[in-house]
N, C-alpha and C positions, 0 to 999 in steps of 0.2 A: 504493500500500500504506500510504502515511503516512496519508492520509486516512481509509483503512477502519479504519485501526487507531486511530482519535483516537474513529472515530464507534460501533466498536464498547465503546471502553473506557466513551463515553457514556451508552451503551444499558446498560452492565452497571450504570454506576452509581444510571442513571434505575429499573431492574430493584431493587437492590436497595435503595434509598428508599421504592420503594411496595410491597414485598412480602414482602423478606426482616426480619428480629428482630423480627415479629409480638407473637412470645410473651414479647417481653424486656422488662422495665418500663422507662420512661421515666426522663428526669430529675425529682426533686423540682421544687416550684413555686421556691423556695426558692434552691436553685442554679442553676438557669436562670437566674433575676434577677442572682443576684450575676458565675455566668460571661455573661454577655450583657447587661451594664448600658452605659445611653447614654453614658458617659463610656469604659469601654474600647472599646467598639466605634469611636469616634470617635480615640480613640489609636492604635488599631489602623488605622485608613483613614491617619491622617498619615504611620505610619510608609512603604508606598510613596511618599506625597505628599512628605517629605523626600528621598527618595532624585530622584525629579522634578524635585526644585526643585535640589539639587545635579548633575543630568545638565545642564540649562538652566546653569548657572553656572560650571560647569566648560568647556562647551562642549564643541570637540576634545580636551580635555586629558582630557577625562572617555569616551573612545570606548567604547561597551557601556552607560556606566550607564544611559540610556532606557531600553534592552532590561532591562536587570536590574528599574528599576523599576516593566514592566509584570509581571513574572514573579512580583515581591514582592504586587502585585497578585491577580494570580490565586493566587497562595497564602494569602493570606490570607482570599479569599474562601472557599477550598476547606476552609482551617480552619476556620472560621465555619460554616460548612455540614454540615460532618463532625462537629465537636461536637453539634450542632442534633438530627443523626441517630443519636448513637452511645443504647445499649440494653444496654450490658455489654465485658467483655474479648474477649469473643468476637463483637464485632459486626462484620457484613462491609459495614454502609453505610459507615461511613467510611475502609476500604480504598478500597472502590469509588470514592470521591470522591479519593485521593489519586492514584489510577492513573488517572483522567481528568483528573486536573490534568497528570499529567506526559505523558500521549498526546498533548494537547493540543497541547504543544510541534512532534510532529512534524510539522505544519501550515506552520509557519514556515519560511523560507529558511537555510541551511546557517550563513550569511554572523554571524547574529545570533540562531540558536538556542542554543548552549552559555551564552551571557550570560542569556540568557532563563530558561533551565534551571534554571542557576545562582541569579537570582534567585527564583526559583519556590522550591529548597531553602532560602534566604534568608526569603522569607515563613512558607512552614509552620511552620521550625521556630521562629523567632521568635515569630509568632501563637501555638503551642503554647505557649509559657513565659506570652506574656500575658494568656493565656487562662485559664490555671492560677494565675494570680495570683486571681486571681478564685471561683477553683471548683476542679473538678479534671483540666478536658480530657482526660481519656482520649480521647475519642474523635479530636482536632484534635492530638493524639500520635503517635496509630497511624497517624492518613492520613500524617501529618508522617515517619514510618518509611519509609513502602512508598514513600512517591513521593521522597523524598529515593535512595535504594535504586535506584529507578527510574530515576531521570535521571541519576546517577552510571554505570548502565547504561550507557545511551542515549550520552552524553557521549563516554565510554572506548571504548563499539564502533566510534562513529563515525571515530573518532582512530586506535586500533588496525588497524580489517579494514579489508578492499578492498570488501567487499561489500557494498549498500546498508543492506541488513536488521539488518547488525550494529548501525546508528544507532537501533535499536528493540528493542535486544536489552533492556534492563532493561522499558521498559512492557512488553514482551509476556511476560517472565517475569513479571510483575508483577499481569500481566490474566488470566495462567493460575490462579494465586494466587484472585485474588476470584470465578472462575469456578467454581472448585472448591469454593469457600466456598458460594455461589450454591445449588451442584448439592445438595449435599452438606443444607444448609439446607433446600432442595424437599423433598431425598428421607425427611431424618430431623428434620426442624423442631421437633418436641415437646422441653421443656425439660428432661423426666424422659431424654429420648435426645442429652443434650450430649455424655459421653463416643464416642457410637457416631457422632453426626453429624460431629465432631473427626477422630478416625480415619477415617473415609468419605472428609473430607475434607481430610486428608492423602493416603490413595491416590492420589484422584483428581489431585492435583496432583502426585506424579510420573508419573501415566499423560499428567499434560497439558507438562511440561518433556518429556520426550520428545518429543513429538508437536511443542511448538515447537521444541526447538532442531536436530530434524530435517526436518522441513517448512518452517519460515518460513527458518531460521537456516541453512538449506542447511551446517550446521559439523558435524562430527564430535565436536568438545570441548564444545562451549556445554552440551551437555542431560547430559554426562557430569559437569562440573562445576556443573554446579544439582544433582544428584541426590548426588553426594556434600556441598554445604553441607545439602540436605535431612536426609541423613543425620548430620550432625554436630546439625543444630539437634534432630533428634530426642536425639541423645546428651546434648544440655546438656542438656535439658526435662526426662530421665534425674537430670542433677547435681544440677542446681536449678530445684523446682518451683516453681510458682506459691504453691502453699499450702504448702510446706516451710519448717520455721521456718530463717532465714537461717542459713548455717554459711560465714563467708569463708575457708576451703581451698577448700569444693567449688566456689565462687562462683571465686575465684583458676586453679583448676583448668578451667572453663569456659571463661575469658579465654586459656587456653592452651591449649587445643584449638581453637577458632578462631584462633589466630593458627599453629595446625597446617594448619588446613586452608585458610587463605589461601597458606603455602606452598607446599601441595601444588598449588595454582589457580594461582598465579603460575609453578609449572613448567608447566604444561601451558599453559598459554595469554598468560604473565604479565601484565600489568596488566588487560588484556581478561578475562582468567582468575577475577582478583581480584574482579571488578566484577561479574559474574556470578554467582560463590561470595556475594557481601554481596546480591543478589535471594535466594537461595537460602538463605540464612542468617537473611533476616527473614522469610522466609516461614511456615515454621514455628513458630516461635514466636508471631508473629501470628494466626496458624490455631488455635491452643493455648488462645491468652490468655495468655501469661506473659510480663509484662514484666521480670523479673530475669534470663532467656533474654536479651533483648535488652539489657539494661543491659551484660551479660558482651561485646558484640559491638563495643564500641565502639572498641576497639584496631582491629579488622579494618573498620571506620569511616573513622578516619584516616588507615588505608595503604592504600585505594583513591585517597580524594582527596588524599594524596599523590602518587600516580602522576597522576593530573588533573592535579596542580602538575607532576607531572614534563614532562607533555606540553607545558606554554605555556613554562617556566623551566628548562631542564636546567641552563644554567651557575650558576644558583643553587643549584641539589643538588647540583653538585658542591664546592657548599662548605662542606660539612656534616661536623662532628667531634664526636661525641657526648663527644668530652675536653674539647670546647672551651666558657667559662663563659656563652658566648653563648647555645650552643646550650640550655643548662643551665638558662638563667634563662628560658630560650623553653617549654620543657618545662612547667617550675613553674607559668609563666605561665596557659599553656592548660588543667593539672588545675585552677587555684583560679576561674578568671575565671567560667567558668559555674555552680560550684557559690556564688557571692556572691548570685547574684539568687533563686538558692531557697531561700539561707539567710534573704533578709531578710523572703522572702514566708512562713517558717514561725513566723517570730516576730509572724505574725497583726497585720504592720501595711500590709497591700495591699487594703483595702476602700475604697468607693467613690470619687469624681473624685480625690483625691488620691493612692491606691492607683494608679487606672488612669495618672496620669501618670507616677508614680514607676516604674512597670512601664515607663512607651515609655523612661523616661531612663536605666531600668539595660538596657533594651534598645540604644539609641544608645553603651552605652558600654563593652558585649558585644562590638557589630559594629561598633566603635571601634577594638579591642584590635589588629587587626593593622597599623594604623596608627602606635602608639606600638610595636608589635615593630620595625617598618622602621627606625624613625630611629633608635632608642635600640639595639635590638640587632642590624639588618641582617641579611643572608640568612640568617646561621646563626640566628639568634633567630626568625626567622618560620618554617621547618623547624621547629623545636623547638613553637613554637607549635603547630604543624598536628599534632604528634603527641599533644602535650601536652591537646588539646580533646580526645581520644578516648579519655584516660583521667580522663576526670572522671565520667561514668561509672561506671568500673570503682569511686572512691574510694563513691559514691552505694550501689553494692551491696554494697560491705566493712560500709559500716555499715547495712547491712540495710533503704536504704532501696527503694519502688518508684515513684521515678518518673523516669518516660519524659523530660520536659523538660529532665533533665539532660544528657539523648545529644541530645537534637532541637536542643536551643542551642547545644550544642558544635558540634554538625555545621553549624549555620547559621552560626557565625561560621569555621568549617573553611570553608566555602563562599563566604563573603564573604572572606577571605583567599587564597582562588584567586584570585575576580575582582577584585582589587582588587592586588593586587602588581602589576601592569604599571601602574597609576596612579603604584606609589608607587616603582618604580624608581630615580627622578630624586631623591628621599632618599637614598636611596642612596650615593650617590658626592658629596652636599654634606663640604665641609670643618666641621671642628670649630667653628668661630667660628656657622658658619649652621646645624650641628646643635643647636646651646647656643641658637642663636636661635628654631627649631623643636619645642625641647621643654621652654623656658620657654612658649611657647602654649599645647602641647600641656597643661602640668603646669597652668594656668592654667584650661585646658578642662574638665579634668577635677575640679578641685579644688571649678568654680562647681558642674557636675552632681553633684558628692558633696554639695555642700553644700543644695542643692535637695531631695534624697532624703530626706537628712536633716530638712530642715525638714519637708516633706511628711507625713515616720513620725513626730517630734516632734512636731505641731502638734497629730495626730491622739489621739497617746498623752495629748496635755493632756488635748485635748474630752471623753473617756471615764474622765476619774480622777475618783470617789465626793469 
């Protein structure tokens, strides 16, 4: 079943490449250059290629990072590809390609799939930010959404049920998604019929969660809980539209209705429940086009791959005291860390090779950040981190912005902070003398890549003054 279900998400993808957003214009000459220029495309290849070179050098200390850095691979490629194809907010090629990035996975052996996975989410969402340095990646966004969504699925079912199917629970809620987009696209493709093809296909996607979480999913719960995130994401779309000038209550209000309906999921099913309701939650809005829908969802983001964390690290979340300053400054952390790199890229100093590097280095120091949590603030600061990534987000739609990169970045470094706390454990429990010794490096580390960035954006702000 793993198999058919890697080769049908292929076939949908391959389906909607060559047939589906006919009618939707392309990208400008223009921004294709600047989003797919020879220098980010080559920062974007090093970044797996660093992760590589640290799995080799770390050795056994390092168990998973290979797998992680083939995952970053295929993610990145799937970004790249999915930008390539996207044709509007409403485009289903590069769903299609984020839900065969992450089916793909099921191929793989049990032993080394979740690293895998995990890397995968690592790549997309990453590639999304860098990609957007550049341009506007919408499209390397949205796949970056659904398959992130997806293997969070996959991950949690596998961990949670008894059942094999559970390990495919997000791709196949996932593939039901772009299948509906597909059908929906056949049946009402003309441009002047967006609203009626939207709606067509939304039906059809809960006539197809049905149909999976009863047929494949052999579960009673699974297709009950898709159908109520279904039903919430209709409810935001409701609050806050796509085209509705930003109003932060209704936006605020959003953000709490899905952390409604992760409770409601987490009763009935809990963590599995959760994982399920966040397919179900980006589904619709993805369907829609409205990424302010998705920006609100970021909280119910965090507290699935929380539970992820829960499942590798329990005695770490039991040490968790939201009184505690630890936990406090881990929070802080996680809302400001991913909104720095889309601040600097709006101050319009991320064009060409010195852009594109300055993009891999605020990327290296995104998916850095759980590294400096461990030493300096330990368990309770990396908890706080992993919640704190999924409200950076929520700050991006208070001020009325739309973009997606802010959730895709959080979540990739929410996702590099699963896999990577068992590396960094052994921080952990060093004495003071060796922690002062590991975060003078650390402050050392980062001080040179700040100061890099800076030259990079400075050099450039020279070249260009009259």
């Amino acid at each position: 079943m793993n198999i058919a279900l890697s080769v049908i998400a292929l076939a949908a993808a391959a389906a909607a490449s060559l047939f589906a957003d006919r009618n939707q214009d392309a990208p400008s000459v223009s921004q294709a250059r600047a989003t797919f220029s020879g220098p980010r495309l080559f920062a974007l290849l090093l970044l797996p290629a660093i992760a590589a070179i640290l799995a080799v050098y770390l050795g056994a200390a390092g168990t998973g990072l290979f797998n992680v850095a083939m995952g970053m691979g295929v993610g990145v490629l799937a970004a790249v590809v999915a930008e390539s194809l996207d044709r509007g907010p409403n485009s289903i090629a590069p769903l299609a390609l984020g839900v065969a990035a992450a089916a793909v996975m099921q191929v793989l052996n049990k032993d080394s799939r979740e690293a895998t996975q995990l890397g995968l989410a690592i790549g997309l969402g990453a590639a999304s930010w860098m990609l957007s340095s550049g341009g506007v990646a919408r499209g390397a966004s949205r796949a970056a959404v659904i398959a992130i969504a997806a293997v969070a699925g996959d991950a949690l079912g596998a961990r949670a049920e008894s059942f094999d199917a559970a390990a495919m629970t997000g791709s196949a809620f996932a593939l039901a998604t772009v299948v509906a987009g597909l059908v929906a696209q056949a049946v009402a493709g003309k441009s002047s019929q967006a609203t009626l093809r939207t709606l067509f296909a939304v039906a059809l996607l809960g006539g197809g969660g049905v149909l999976v979480g009863k047929q494949m999913m052999h579960s009673g719960d699974a297709w009950i809980i898709f159908l109520l995130a279904m039903v919430t994401g209709l409810v935001v779309h409701l609050l806050v539209g796509p085209d509705d000038k930003p109003d932060s209550f209704r936006f605020l209000l959003a953000a709490l209705v899905w952390l409604g309906a992760a409770t409601a999921s987490f009763s009935i099913d809990k963590g599995y429940g959760m994982a399920t309701a966040l397919v179900g939650a980006v589904s619709v809005p993805l369907l829609l086009g409205n990424p302010r829908a998705l920006l609100s969802l970021g909280p119910l983001a965090s507290l699935v791959f929380y539970r992820l964390f829960r499942e590798h690290y329990t005695d770490a979340t039991k040490s968790i005291d939201i009184g505690q300053h630890y936990a406090l400054i881990g929070l802080g952390l996680g809302i400001v860390v991913p909104l720095l790199p889309i601040e600097w890229r709006d101050s319009q100093r991320a064009e060409g090779a010195r852009g594109a590097v300055a993009g891999l280095l605020w990327t290296i120091l995104v998916l850095g950040t759980p590294l400096v949590a461990a030493v300096i603030l330990g368990p309770k600061g990396v908890i706080g981190l992993i919640f704190g990534l999924g409200f950076a987000s929520i700050v991006e739609g208070l001020r009325g912005g739309l973009k997606l990169e802010t959730l895709t970045l959080g979540i990739a470094a929410t996702a590099a902070t699963v896999v990577s706390y068992g590396w960094l454990e052994p921080l952990l429990e060093l004495e003071r003398a060796q922690k002062s010794h590991h975060l003078i490096i650390i402050a050392i580390v980062v001080a040179v890549i700040s100061l890099l960035i800076f030259a990079l954006s400075y050099r450039r702000a020279r070249t260009e003054t009259p």
